[in-house]
C-alpha positions in Angstrom: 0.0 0.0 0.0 1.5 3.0 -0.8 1.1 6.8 0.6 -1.7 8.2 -1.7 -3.9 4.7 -1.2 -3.5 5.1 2.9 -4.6 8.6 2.8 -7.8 7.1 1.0 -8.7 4.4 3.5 -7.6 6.6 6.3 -10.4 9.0 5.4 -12.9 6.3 5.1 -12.3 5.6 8.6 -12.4 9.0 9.5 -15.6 9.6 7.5 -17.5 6.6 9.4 -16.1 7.2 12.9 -17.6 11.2 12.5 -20.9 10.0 11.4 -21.4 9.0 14.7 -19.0 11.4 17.0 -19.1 14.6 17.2 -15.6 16.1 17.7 -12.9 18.1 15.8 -11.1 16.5 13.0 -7.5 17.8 13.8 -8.6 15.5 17.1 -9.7 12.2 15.0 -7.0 12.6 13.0 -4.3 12.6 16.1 -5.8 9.6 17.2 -5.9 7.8 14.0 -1.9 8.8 13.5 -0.9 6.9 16.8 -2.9 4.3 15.2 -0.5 4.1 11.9 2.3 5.1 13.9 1.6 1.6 16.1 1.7 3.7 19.3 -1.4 4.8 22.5 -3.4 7.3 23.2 -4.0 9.5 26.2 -7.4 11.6 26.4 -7.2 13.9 29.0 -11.1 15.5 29.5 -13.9 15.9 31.5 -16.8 13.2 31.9 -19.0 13.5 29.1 -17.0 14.5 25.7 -17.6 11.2 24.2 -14.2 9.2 24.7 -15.7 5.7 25.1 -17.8 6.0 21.7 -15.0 7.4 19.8 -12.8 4.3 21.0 -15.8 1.7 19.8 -16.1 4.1 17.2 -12.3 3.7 15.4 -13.0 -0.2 16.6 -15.7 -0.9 14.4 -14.8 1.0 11.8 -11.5 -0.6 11.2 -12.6 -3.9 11.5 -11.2 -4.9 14.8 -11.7 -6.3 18.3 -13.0 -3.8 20.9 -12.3 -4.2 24.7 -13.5 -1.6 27.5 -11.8 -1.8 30.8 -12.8 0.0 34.0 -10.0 1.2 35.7 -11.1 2.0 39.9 -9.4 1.5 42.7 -9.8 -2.1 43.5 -8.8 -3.1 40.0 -6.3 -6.1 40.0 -3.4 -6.6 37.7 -4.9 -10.1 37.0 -8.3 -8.5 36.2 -6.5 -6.7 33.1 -3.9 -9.2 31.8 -6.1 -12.7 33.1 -5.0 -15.7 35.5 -4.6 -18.9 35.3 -7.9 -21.0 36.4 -7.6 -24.9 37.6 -9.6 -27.2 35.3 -10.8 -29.8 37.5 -11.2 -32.1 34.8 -8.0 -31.8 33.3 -6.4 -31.5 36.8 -4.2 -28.6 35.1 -4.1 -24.9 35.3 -5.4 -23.1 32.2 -4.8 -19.5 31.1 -8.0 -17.3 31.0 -7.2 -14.0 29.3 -8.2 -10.7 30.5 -9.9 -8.2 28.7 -6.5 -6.5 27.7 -6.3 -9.2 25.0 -7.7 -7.3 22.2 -7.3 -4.8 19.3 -8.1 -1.9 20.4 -8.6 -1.5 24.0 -10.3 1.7 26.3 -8.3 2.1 29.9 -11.3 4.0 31.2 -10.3 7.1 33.8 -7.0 4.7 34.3 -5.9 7.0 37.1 -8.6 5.6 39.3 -6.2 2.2 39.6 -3.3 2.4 41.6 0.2 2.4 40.3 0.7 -1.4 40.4 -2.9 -2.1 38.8 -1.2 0.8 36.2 1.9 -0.8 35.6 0.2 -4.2 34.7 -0.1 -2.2 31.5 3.6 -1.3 30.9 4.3 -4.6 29.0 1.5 -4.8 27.2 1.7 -1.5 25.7 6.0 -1.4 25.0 6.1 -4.8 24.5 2.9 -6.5 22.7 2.7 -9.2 25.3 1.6 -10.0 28.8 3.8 -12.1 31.8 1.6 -14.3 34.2 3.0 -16.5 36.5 6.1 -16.6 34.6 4.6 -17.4 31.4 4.5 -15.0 28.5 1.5 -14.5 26.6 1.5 -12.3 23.1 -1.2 -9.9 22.8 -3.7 -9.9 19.4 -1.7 -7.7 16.5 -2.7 -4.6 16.2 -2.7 -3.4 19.4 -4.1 0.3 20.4 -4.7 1.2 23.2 -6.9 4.2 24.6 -6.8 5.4 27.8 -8.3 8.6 29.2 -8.5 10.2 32.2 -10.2 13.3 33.7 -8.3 16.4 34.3 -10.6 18.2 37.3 -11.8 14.8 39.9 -8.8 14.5 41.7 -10.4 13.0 44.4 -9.5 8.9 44.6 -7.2 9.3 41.2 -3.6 8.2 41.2 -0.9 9.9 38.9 0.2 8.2 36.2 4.4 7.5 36.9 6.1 8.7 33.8 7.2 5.5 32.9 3.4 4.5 31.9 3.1 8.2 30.8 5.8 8.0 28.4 4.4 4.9 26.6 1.7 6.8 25.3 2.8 8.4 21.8 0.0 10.7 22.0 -1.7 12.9 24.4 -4.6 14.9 23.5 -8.3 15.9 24.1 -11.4 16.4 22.3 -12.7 19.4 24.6 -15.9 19.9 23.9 -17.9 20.7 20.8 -18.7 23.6 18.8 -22.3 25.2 18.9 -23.4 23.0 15.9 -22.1 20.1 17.1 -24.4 20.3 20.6 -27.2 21.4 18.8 -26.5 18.0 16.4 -26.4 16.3 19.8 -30.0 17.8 21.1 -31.3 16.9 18.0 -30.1 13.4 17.6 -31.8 13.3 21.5 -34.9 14.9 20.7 -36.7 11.9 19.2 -36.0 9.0 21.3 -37.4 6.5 18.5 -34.8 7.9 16.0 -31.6 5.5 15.8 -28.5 7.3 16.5 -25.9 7.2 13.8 -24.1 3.7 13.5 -20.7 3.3 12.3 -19.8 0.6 10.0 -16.5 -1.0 9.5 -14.7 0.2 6.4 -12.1 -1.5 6.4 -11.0 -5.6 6.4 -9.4 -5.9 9.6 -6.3 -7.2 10.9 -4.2 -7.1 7.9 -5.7 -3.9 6.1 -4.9 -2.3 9.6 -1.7 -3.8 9.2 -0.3 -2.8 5.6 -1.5 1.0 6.8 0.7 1.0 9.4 3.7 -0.5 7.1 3.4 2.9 5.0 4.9 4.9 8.0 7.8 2.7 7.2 8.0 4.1 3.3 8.1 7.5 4.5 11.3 9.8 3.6 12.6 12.2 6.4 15.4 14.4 5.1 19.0 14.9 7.1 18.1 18.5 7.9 15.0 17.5 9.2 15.7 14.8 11.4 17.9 17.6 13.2 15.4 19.7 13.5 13.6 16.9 14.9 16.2 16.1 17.2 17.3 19.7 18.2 12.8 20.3 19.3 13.4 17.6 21.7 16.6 18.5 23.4 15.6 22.5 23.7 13.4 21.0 26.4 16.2 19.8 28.1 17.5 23.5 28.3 14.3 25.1 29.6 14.3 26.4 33.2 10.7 25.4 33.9 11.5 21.7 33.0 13.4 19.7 35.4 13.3 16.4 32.5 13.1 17.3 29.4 11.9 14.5 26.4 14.0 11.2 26.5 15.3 10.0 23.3 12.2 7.2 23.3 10.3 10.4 23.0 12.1 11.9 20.4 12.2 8.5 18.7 8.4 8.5 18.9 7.8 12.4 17.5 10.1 11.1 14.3 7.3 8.0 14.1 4.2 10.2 14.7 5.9 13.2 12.1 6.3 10.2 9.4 2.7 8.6 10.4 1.7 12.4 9.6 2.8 12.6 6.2 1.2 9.1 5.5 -2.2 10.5 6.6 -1.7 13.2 4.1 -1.2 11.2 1.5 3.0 12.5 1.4 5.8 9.7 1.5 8.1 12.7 2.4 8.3 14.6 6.2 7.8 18.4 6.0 8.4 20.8 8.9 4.5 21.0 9.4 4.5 17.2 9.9 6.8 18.1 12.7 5.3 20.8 14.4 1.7 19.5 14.3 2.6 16.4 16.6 5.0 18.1 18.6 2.7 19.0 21.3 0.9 15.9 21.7 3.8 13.7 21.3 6.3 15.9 23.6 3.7 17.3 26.2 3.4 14.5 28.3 7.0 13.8 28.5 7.6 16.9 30.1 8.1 16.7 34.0 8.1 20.4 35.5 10.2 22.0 38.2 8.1 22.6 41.4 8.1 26.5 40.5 6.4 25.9 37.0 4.2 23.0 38.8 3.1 26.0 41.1 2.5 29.0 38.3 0.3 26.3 36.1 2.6 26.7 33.9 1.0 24.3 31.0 3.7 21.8 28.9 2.0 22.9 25.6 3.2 26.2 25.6 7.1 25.2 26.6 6.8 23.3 23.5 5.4 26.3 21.4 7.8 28.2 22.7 10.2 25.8 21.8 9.0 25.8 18.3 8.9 29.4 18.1 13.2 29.6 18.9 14.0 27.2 16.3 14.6 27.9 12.8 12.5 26.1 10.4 14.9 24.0 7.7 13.9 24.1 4.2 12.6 20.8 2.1 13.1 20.0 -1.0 10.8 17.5 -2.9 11.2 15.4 -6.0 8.5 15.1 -8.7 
C-alpha cells in the first residue's frame, strides 16, 4: 500500500467514525496517526466528551476487536492481563485472558487504579505481550490502546508515573464541541425513537490495519529534518521550567508520529508541518516540570510552542 492509497482508507475511517462522534477532525486525526504510527493514546477530558464512543467508534470502523476496561481503585493486575484457572477435569491450570487481549482496548479514567494495577499495562503496551505467573502471553496484532483520564476529579485518582506516561505516543483531548455540534447532539436526542448514527467498518481488519501502518515505514525524512527533529526535543532539556526534558524514546516517537503524519496526508516525504503538528501531543506529556512551573500552572504545551517558536524552520526539497 503506498502513501496516496493510505490517505484514502484513512479517510474512510475517519468519515465513518464522524458520522457518529461529534468532535474536531485535527482531534480524530491525532488519534488515527498513533494508530499508523503503532503507538497509544491518552485523552485527558472531563466526563461526558464522548471518549468511550469514539474508541468503539475507530474499533468498528476498522474492522477490529473492541475491549472496554474500568480502571477504579480495587482493579487487579490479574483482572486486566487474566489468570490462570484450575480445570478440575484436566487437573491442570489453564490461562484465562483478561480483557486486555484485544485490538483496540479503552483504559477507562486509568488513574482511578493504583500504580501497580497501572503498571500491569507497561508490558502490554511497550512490549505487545503480557507475563503471568512466569509465562509470556502475546497480545492480538494490532494493538491500540486508549486510555483517558479526567483532568478536574482529583479525588480517589492516582498519577500516572512517567514510565506509563511515556508509553503513550500521544496525548490529546477532544474538549468539547462547537455550537453546531451540541445542537446536532440535542437533535439526535430529541426523538428518542430515532436510531443514532451507526458506524460501519470500512475496512478488512487485521491485515488492512496492518499494511496502513507499514506505510509509516516508506516515509522519507530528510538529514536536515531529522535535526530539527532532534534539536525540538533537546531544547526541552534547556528550559528552566522543566526539570526532565523528552527522553530519546520520546524523540524516537515524534520522528514515528511526524512520518505517520505525512502518511495520513497522503505524502511519502516529512515536512516541517509534519513536525510541528505532533509536537505538542507527542512531547507534552513527556515533560516533567520544576516545582516553581508545577506551582504557576505553567501548562507543557506552551514550553513546547515556545520551543517551536526559537527554532529555525529547515527548508525541504521534494522530488516530482
Amino acid at each position: 500500500m503506498d502513501s496516496s492509497t493510505a490517505r484514502d482508507r484513512v479517510g474512510d475511517v475517519l468519515d465513518a467514525v464522524q458520522a457518529a462522534v461529534i468532535a474536531d477532525d485535527a482531534f480524530l486525526e491525532s488519534v488515527v496517526t498513533a494508530l499508523l504510527a503503532d503507538g497509544h493514546v491518552l485523552l485527558e477530558d472531563v466526563p461526558g466528551t464522548g471518549k468511550t464512543l469514539t474508541a468503539q467508534s475507530f474499533a468498528t470502523a476498522l474492522g477490529l476487536e473492541f475491549s472496554r476496561i474500568q480502571f477504579t481503585p480495587d482493579l487487579l493486575p490479574a483482572d486486566i492481563t487474566g489468570s490462570n484457572i484450575y480445570n478440575e477435569v484436566e487437573e491442570t491450570f489453564e490461562f484465562q485472558p483478561g480483557p486486555v487481549f484485544a485490538n483496540v482496548v479503552l483504559a477507562d479514567e486509568i488513574n482511578r487504579a493504583p500504580p501497580k494495577t497501572q503498571a500491569a499495562l507497561l508490558e502490554a503496551m511497550g512490549e505487545g505481550q503480557v507475563s503471568v505467573n512466569g509465562t509470556t502471553h502475546e497480545l492480538p496484532s494490532p494493538f491500540f490502546v486508549i486510555a483517558t483520564q479526567n483532568p478536574v476529579e482529583q479525588e480517589g485518582t492516582f498519577g500516572l508515573p512517567e514510565a506509563q506516561r511515556d508509553r503513550f505516543m500521544v496525548k490529546t483531548s477532544m474538549g468539547y464541541p462547537g455550537l453546531e455540534g451540541e445542537l446536532e447532539l440535542i437533535d439526535r436526542r430529541a426523538n428518542r425513537f430515532e436510531h443514532v448514527p451507526s458506524v460501519t467498518p470500512v475496512l478488512d481488519g487485521v491485515e488492512t490495519v496492518a499494511d496502513l501502518q507499514h506505510v509509516p515505514e516508506t516515509v522519507d525524512v530528510e538529514t536536515r529534518l531529522r535535526e530539527y527533529l532532534v534539536r525540538v526535543g533537546r531544547q526541552t532539556r534547556d528550559d528552566d521550567r522543566v526539570d526532565v526534558g523528552v527522553s530519546p524514546r520520546g524523540i524516537q516517537k515524534l520522528f514515528e508520529a511526524s512520518r505517520a503524519h505525512a502518511a495520513v496526508a497522503g505524502r511519502d516525504y516529512v515536512v516541517p508541518d509534519d513536525i510541528k503538528t505532533m509536537a505538542i501531543p507527542a512531547l507534552q506529556h513527556r515533560l516533567v516540570l520544576t516545582a516553581e512551573a508545577s506551582a504557576k500552572g505553567v501548562e507543557r504545551a506552551v514550553i513546547i510552542e515556545d520551543v517551536l517558536d526559537r527554532l529555525a524552520v529547515p527548508g525541504v526539497t521534494t522530488e516530482d
